[in-house]
C-alpha positions as CSV (number, residue, x, y, z in Angstrom):
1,X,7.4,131.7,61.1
2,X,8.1,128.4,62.0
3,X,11.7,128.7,60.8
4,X,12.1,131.9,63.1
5,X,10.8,130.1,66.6
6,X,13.8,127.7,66.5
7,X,16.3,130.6,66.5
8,X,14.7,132.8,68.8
9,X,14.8,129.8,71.9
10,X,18.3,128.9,71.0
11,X,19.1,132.9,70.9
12,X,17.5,133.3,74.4
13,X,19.3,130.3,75.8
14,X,22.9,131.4,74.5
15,X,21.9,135.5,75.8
16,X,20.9,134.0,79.4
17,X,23.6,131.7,79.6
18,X,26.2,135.3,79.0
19,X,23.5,137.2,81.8
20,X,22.9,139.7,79.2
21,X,19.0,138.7,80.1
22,X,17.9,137.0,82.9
23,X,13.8,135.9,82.1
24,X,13.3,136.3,78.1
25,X,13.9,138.6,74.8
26,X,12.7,142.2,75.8
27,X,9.1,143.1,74.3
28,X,8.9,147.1,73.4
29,X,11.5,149.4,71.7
30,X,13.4,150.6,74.9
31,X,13.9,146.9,76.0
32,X,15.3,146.4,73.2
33,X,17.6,149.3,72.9
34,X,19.2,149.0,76.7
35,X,19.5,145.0,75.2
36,X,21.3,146.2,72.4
37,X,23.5,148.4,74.5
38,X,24.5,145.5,76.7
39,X,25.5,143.7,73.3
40,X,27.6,146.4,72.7
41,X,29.3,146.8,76.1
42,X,29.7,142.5,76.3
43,X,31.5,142.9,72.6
44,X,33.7,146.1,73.5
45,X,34.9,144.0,76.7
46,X,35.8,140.7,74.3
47,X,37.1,143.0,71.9
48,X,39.5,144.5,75.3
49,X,40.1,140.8,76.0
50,X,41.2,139.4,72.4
51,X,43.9,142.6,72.6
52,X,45.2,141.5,75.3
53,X,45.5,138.3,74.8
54,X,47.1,139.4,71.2
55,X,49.5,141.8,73.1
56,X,50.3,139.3,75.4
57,X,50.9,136.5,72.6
58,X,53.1,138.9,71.0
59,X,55.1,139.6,74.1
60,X,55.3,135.8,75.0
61,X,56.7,135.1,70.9
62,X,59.3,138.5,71.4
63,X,60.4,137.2,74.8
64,X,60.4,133.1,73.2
65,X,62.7,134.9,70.1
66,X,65.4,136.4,72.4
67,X,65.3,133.1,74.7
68,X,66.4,131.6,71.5
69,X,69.2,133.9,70.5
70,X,70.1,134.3,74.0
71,X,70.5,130.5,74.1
72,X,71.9,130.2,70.2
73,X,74.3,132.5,71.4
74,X,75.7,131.0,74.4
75,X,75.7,127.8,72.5
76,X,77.6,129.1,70.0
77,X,80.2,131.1,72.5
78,X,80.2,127.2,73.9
79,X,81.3,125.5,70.8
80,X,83.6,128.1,70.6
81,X,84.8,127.9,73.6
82,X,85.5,124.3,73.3
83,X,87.2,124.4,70.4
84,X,89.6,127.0,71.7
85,X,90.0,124.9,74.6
86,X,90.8,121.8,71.9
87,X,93.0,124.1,69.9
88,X,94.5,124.5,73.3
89,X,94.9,120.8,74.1
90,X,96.4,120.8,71.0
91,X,98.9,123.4,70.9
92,X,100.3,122.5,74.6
93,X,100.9,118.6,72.9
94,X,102.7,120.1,69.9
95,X,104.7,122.8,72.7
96,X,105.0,119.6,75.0
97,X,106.8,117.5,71.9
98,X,108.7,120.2,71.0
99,X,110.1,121.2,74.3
100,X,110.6,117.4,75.5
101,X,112.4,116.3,72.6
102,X,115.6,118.5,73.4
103,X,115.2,118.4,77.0
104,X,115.6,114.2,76.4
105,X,118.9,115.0,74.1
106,X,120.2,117.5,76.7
107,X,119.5,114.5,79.5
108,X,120.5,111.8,77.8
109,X,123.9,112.9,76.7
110,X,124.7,114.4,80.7
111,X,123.1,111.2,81.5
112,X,126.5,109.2,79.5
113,X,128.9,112.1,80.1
114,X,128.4,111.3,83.7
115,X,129.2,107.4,83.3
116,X,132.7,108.9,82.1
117,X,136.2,109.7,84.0
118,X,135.4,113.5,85.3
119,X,137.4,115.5,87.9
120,X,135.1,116.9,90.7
121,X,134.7,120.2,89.2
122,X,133.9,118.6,85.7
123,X,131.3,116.5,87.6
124,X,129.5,119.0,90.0
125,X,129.0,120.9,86.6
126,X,127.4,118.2,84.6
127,X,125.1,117.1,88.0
128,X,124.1,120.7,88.1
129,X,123.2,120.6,84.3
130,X,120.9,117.6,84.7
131,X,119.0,119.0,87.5
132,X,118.4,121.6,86.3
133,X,116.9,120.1,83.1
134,X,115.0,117.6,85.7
135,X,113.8,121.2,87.2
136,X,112.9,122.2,83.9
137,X,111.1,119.3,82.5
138,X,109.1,118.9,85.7
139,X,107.9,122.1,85.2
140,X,106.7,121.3,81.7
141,X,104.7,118.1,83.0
142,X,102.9,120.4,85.4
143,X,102.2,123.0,83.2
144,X,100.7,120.1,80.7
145,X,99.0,117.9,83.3
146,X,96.7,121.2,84.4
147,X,95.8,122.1,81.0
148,X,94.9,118.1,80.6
149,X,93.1,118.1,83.5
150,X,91.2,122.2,83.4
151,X,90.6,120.4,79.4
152,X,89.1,116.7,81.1
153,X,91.7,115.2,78.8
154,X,93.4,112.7,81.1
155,X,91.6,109.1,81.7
156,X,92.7,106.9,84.3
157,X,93.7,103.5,83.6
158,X,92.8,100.1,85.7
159,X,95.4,97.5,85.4
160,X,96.9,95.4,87.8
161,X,100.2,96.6,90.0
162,X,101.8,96.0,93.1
163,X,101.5,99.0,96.0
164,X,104.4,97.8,97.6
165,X,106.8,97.8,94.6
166,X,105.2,100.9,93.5
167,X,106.1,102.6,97.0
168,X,109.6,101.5,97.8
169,X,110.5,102.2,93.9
170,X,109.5,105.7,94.5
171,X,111.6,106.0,97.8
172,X,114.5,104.4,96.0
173,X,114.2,106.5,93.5
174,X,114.0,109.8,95.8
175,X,116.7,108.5,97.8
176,X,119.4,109.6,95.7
177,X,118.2,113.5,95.4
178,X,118.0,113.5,99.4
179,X,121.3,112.2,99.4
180,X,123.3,115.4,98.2
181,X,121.2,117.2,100.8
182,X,122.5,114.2,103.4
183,X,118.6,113.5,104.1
184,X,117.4,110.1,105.8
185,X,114.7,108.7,103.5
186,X,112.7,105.8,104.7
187,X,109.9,103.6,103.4
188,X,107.9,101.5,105.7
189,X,105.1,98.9,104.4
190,X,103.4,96.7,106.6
191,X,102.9,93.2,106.0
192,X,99.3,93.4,105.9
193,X,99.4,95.4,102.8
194,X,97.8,93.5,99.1
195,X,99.6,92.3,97.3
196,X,98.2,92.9,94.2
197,X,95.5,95.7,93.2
198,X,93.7,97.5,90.4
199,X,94.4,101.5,89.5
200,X,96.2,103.7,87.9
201,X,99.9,103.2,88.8
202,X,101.1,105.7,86.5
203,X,99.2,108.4,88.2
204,X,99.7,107.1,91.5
205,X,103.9,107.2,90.5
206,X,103.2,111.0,89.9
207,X,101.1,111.7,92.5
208,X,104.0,110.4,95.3
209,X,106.8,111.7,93.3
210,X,105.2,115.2,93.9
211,X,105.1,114.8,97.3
212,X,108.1,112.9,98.2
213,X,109.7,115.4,95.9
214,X,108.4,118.7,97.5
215,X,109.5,116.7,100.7
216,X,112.8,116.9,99.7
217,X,113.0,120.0,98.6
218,X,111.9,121.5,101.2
219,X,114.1,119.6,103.7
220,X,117.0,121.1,104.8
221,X,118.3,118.5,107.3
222,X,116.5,115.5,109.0
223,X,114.5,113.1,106.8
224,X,111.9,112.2,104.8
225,X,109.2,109.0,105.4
226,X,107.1,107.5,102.9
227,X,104.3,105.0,104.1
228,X,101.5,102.9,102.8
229,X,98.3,101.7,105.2
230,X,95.7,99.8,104.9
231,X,93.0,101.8,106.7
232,X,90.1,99.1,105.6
233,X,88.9,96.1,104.2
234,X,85.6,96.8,101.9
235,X,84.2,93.8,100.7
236,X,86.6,93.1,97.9
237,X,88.7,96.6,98.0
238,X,91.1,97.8,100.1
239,X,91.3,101.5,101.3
240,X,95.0,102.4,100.9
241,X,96.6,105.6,102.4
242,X,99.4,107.3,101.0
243,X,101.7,109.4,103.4
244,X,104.5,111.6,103.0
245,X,106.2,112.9,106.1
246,X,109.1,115.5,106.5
247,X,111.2,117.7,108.9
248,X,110.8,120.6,106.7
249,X,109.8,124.3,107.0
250,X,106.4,123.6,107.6
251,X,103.5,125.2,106.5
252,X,101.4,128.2,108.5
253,X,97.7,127.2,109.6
254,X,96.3,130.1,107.4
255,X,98.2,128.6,104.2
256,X,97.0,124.7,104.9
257,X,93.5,125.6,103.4
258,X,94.4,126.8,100.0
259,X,97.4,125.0,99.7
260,X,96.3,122.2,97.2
261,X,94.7,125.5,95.1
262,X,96.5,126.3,91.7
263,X,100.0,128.6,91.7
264,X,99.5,128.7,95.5
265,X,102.5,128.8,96.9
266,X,103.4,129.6,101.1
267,X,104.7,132.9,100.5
268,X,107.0,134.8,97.7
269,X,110.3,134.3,99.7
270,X,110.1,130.5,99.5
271,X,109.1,130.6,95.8
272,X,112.0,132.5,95.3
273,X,114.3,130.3,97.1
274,X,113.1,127.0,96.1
275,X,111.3,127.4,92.5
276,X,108.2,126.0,91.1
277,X,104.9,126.1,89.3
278,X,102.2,125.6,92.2
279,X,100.9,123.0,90.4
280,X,101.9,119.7,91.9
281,X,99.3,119.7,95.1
282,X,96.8,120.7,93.0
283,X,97.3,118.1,90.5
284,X,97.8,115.3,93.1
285,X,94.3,116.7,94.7
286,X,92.7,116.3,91.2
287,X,94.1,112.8,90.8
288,X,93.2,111.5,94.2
289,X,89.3,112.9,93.5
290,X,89.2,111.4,90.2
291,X,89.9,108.3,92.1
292,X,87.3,108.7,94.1
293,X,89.6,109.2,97.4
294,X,91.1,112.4,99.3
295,X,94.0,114.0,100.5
296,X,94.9,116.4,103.6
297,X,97.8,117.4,105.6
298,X,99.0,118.3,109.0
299,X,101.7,121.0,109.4
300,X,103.5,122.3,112.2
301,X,105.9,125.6,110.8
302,X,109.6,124.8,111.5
303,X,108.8,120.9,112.2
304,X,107.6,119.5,109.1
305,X,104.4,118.4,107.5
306,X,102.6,115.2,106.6
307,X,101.0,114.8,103.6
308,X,98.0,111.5,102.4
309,X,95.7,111.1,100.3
310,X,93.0,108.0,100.3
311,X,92.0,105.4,97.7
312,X,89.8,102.7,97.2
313,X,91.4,100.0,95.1
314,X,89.7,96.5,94.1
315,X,91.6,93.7,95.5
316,X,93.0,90.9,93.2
317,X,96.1,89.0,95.4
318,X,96.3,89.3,99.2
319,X,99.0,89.0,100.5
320,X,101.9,86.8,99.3
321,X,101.8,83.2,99.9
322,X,105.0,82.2,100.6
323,X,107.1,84.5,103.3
324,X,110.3,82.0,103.6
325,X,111.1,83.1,107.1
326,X,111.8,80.2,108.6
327,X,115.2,81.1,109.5
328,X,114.2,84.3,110.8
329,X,111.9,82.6,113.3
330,X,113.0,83.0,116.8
331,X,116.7,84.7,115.6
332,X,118.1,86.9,117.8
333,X,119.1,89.6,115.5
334,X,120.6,93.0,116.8
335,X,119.7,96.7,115.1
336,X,122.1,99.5,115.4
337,X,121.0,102.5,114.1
338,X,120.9,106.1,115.7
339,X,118.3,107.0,113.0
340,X,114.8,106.5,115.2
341,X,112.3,105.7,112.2
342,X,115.1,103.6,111.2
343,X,114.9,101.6,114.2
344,X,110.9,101.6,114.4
345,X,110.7,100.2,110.7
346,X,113.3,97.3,110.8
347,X,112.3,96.1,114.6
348,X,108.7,95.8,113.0
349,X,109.3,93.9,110.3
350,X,111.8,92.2,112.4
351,X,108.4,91.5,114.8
352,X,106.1,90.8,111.7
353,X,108.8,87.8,110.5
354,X,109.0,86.4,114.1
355,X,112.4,87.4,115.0
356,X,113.7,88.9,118.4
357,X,115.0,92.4,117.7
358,X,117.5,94.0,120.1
359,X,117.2,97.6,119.4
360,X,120.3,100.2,120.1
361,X,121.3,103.2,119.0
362,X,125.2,103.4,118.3
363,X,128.2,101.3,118.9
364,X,128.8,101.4,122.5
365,X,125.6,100.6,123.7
366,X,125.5,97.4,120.7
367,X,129.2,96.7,121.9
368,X,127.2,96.4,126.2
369,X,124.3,94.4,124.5
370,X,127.0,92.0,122.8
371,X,128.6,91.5,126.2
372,X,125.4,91.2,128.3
373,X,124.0,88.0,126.0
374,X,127.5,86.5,126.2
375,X,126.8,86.6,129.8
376,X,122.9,85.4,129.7
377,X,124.3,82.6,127.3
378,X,122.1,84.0,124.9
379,X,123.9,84.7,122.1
380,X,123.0,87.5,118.9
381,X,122.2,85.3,115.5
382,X,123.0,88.8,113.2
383,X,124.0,92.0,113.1
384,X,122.2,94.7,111.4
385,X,124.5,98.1,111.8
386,X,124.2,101.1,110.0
387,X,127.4,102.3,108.5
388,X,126.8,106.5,109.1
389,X,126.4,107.0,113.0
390,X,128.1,109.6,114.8
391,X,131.0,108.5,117.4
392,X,131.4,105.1,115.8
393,X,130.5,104.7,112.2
394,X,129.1,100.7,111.1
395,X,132.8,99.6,109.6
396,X,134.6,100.6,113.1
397,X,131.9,98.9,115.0
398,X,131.9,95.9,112.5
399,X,136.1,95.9,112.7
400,X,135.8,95.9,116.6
401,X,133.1,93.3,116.8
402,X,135.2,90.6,114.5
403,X,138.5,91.5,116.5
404,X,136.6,89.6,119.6
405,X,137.2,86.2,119.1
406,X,133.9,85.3,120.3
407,X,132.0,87.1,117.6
408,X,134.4,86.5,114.6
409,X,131.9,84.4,113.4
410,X,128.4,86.2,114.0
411,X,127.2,87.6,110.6
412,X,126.7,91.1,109.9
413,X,124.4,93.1,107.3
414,X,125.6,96.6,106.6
415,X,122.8,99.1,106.2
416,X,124.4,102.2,104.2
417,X,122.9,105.0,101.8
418,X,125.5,105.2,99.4
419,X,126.5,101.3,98.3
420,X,129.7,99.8,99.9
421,X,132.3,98.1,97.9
422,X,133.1,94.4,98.5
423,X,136.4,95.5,99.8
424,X,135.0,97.8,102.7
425,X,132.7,94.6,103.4
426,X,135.6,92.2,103.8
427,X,138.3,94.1,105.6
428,X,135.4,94.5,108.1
429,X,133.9,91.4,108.4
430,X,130.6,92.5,106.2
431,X,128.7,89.2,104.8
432,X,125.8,91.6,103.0
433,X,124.8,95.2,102.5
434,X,121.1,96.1,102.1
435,X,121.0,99.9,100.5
436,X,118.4,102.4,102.0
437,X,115.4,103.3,102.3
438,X,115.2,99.4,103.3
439,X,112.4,97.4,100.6
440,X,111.4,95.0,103.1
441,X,111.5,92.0,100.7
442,X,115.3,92.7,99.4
443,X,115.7,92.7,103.6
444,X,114.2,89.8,104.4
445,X,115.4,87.8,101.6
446,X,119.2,89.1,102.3
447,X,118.9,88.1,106.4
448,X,117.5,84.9,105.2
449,X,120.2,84.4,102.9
450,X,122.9,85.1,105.5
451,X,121.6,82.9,108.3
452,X,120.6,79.7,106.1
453,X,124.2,80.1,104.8
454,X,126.2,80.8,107.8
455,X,124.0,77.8,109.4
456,X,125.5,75.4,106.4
457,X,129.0,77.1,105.7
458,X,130.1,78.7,108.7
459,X,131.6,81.4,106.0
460,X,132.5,84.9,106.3
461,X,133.0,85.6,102.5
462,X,130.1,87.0,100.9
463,X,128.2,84.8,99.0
464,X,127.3,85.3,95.5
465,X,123.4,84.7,95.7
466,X,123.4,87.5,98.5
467,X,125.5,89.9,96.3
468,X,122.7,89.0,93.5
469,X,119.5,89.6,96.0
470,X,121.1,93.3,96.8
471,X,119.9,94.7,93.3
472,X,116.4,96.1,92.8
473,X,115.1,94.1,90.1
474,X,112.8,97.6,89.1
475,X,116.1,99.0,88.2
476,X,119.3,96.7,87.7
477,X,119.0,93.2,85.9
478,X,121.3,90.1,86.8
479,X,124.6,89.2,84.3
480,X,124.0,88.1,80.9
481,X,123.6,84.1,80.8
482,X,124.9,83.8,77.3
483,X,127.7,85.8,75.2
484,X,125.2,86.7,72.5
485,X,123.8,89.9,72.5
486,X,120.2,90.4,71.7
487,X,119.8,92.4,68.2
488,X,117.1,95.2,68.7
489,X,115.6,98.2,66.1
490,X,115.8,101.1,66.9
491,X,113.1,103.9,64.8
492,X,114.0,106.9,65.1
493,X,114.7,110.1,62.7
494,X,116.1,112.1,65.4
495,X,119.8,112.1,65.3
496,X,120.5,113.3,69.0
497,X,117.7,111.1,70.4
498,X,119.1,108.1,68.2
499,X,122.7,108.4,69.3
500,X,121.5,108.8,73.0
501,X,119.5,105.6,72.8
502,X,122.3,103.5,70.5
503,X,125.0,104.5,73.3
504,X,122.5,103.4,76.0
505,X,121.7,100.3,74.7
506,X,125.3,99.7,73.9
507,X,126.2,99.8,77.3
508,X,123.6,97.2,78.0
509,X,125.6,95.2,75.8
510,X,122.6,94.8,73.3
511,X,123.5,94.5,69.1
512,X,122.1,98.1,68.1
513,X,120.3,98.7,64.1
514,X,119.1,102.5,63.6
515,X,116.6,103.3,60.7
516,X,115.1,106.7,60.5
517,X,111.2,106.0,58.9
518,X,108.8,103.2,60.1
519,X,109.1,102.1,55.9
520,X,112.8,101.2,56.9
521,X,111.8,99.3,60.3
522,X,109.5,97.1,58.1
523,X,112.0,96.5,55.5
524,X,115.2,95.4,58.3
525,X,112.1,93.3,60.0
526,X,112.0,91.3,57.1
527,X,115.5,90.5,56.8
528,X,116.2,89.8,60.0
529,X,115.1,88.7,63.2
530,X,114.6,91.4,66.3
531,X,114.1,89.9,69.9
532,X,112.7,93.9,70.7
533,X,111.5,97.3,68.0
534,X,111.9,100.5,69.7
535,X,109.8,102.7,67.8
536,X,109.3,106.4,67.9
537,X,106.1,107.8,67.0
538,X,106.7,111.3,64.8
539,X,108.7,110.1,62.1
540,X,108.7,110.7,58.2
541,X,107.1,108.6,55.3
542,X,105.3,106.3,57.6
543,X,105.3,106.7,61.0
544,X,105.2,104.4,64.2
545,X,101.8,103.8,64.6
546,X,101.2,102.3,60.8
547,X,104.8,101.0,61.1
548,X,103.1,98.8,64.2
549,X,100.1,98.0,62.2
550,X,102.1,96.4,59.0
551,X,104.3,94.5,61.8
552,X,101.0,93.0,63.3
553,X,99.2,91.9,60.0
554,X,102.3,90.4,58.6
555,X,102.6,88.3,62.0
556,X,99.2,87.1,61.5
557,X,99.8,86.1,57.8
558,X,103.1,84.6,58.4
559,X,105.4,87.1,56.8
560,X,107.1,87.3,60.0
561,X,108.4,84.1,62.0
562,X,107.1,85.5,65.7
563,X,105.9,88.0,67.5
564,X,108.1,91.0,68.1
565,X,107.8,93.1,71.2
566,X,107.4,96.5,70.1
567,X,107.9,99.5,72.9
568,X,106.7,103.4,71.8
569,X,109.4,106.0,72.4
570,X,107.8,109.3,72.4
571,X,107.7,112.9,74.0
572,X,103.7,112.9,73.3
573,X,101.9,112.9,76.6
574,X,98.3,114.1,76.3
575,X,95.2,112.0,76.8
576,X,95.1,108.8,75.6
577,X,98.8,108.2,74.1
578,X,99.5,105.3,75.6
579,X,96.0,103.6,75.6
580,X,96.5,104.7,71.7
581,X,99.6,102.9,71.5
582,X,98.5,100.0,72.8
583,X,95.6,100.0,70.8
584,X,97.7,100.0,67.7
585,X,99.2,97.3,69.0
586,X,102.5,98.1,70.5
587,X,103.2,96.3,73.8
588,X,104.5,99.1,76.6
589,X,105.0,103.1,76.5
590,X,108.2,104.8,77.0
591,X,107.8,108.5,77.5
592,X,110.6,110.8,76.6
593,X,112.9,111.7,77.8
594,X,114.5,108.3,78.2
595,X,116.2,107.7,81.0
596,X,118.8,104.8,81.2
597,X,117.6,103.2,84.5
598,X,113.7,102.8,83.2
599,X,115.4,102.0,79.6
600,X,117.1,98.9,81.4
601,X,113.8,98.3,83.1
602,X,111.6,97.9,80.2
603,X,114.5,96.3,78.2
604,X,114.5,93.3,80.4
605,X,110.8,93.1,81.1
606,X,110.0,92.5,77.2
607,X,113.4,90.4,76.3
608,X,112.6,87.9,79.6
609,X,116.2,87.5,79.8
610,X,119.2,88.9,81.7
611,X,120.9,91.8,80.7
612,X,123.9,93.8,81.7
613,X,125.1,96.8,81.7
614,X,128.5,96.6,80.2
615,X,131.6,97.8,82.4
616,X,133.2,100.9,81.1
């Protein structure tokens, strides 16, 4: 009994704590049986309860189970995905290699056919040949740099570079396209500009090229303007703008929106007329918001449009210490030119060097100015003409300036498009010509020139130091110092792409030895001495990359006397080629095809010592 009490209080506490009782354990039969009911009822309704609860655990695990395939499913779609889109990557490298590689023999050999004696109709054939091929392979590069980009396979690089030598190479480079469509192209870089900065010049080269290029195509007649700005200093980075400008067809307000949108083009009549993919906005869009900048336009239909995009670039020069415009200071020096950019761009940097610039338009009103500061006893230190103006062309008004005896001796600059030969220059009186667009440093150092040596000389021949100062030094290298030619391997198994290169380097006046495998390159490297390796990638047995490698160890360990410069010459151009060729240790990147001018470039740049090309 005593046993029992202990369970009966702590069974009446657990019963009032459910309600079932409220005072105490019931006392006769019926008590107990409505008490017993209650137990019942409280039971059926946990037993209700626990079902639920079951159910809805069962629900929840079902729903939890297709969560999971739902999500192992679209992972799986995902990795597939991906790897499609890498078996993409990789199929548009292979197509890429395999459609530059004939495109590069095709432009090559026009490329030396057209350094050859042709009659005009011999010539407009092989000119049409190689643009078209130009056409062609800038099609490919768009096609490949969207799939890079839709894939996220392009990096950009940060390495030092000039902006200004990076603009006025471009416009120098356009220049000679606009010229069979007898289009002005001008280039106009203030003085305030860095001179050095960090980016990606590579991508910057293609992002102007596109636009300076679709400038020019669609340009029928007036010109084309390329300019860099410096919109900001931001604590050690300069905010550069980019700008293309051109008296084209313009594009309609509706169309401005979804112009830099992929395969948009203004409407199917100018597709038709002047080609391409509708690519090139959009990548130059994609580059300039991987940079971190932005790009617009303003458009007027039937005047033209102006293109920019923004960067931010870190800072590493200012701007260049040494100017060396003394003699310019205070010079009286007279432009004649009836193109008006053209005047606006030479009287400011005429400004920005501290020169007075007389400004006119053609050769009457220059011939009025010439008389009016005889009169003021105030006479012109130089004359900048242009040689193509309408009425009176630069030669007659050069010709009718030196047949006054008072101006016989004032020196004269020719501006011209097109080159002038030193005979034009001296049956007119010429001391220099500076070739258009205008690079503002090849200007300034050839006005220099001309007055310090008229100063000291009183000449009116042209002097050699001048004629030397008129090349780009991107694209044409001074006369060889020495009669020995620098010996340079070649690797390459490609017979077309070999000959092409041999004949190029030939006319550089370089000593030329072909091998076919990278095993071969490492065997003629240890017999002789090579002041440059050009060395293709794809090649048989072993290929440029592990050719590189042996060349490096071998260097360290003394097998080789010195360090060779070694350049890669390949149509690869995904992500990552050239970082991977520098990684193996090559020095520079040539992408195919090779053309002669960058060949000459590079060339020079790695042998650090003149080079010619030879005189056919």
């Amino acid at each position: 009994m005593k046993e029992v009490k202990p369970l009966h209080r702590r069974l009446q506490k657990q019963l009032k704590r459910s309600g079932l009782i409220q005072h105490g354990l019931p006392d006769d039969l019926s008590q107990w049986q409505h008490f017993l009911h209650q137990i019942d009822l409280s039971y059926n309704g946990t037993s209700d309860a626990q079902y639920l609860l079951e159910r809805s655990l069962e629900v929840s695990s079902q729903e939890m189970r297709k969560l999971y395939d739902d999500l192992k499913a679209e992972t799986e779609q995902r990795i597939d995905a991906l790897h499609k889109s890498e078996q993409k990557t990789r199929f548009m490298a292979n197509m890429s290699h395999e459609l530059r590689t004939p495109i590069h023999g095709i432009l090559g050999s026009l490329e030396i056919v057209k350094d050859t004696d042709l009659d005009a109709r011999q010539k407009l054939f092989v000119e049409t040949a190689y643009a078209s091929c130009e056409v062609m392979l800038d099609v490919i590069n768009n096609i490949l740099d969207f799939s890079k980009l839709r894939a996220g396979g392009i990096e950009l690089e940060v390495i030092e570079f000039s902006p200004r030598e990076l603009v006025e190479s471009i416009s120098g480079i356009m220049s000679t396209m606009a010229q069979e469509k007898n289009l002005e192209v001008q280039c106009y870089i203030p003085e305030n500009i860095p001179a050095r900065v960090k980016g990606d010049p590579a991508r910057l080269r293609q992002m102007l090229m596109n636009l300076v290029g679709n400038a020019v195509k669609f340009t029928e007649r007036g010109e084309v303007y390329t300019a860099l700005e410096l919109r900001e200093i931001r604590g050690d980075a300069a905010v550069l703008r980019f700008e293309v400008r051109d008296t084209g067809i313009g594009i309609p307000p509706a169309m401005q929106k979804s112009i830099f949108e992929s395969f948009v083009q203004v409407d199917a009549s100018i597709n038709r007329r002047y080609g391409g993919t509708g690519l090139g906005l959009t990548i130059v869009r994609e580059f300039a918001e991987m940079m971190g900048g932005r790009i617009g336009l303003d458009s007027t239909p039937n005047q033209g449009s102006t293109f920019w995009f923004e960067i931010t670039a870190p800072i590493t020069e200012h701007q260049h210490h040494a100017h060396h415009t003394e003699h310019l200071e205070g010079r009286r020096i007279m432009v004649v030119d009836d193109n008006e950019t053209n005047r606006r761009i030479l009287e400011n940097y005429l400004h920005a060097w501290n020169a007075e610039a007389i400004i006119v338009s053609n050769g009457h009103d220059a011939l009025h100015k010439l008389e009016e500061s005889i009169m003021q006893q105030r006479p012109i230190d130089l004359l900048l003409l242009d040689w193509f103006m309408p009425q009176m062309d630069g030669l007659t008004l050069a010709r009718t300036i030196r047949s006054d005896a008072r101006h016989d001796q004032t020196p004269i600059v020719m501006l011209t498009s097109y080159g002038i030969s030193q005979e034009k220059q001296q049956q007119a009186g010429v001391q220099a010509a500076v070739t258009k667009p205008v690079r503002s440093i090849t200007l300034r150092d050839v006005l220099t020139d001309t007055l310090r040596r008229h100063r000291s000389t009183q000449t009116t021949t042209t002097p050699a130091a001048v004629k030397a100062s008129l090349s780009f030094p991107e694209l044409v290298l001074k006369p060889a110092a020495t009669a020995i030619a620098p010996a340079i391997l070649l690797a390459e198994d490609n017979p077309v792409n070999a000959l092409i290169a041999i004949t190029m380097l030939e006319k550089l006046n370089m000593q030329v030895d072909h091998v076919t495998t990278g095993k071969l390159a490492l065997k003629s490297m240890r017999t002789r001495p090579y002041k440059l390796v050009l060395m293709d990638i794809n090649m048989p047995e072993m290929d440029g990359y592990t050719a590189t490698r042996y060349v490096r160890k071998w260097e360290k360990e003394g097998v080789l006397k010195h360090r060779t410069p070694v350049i890669a010459m390949t149509a690869n151009a995904l992500k990552g080629d050239r970082e991977r060729c520098l990684k193996m240790g090559m020095d520079d990147y040539l992408a195919k095809p090779v053309k002669q001018d960058e060949l000459l470039r590079l060339v020079g740049q790695w042998l650090k010592e003149p080079v010619a090309q030879a005189q056919a």
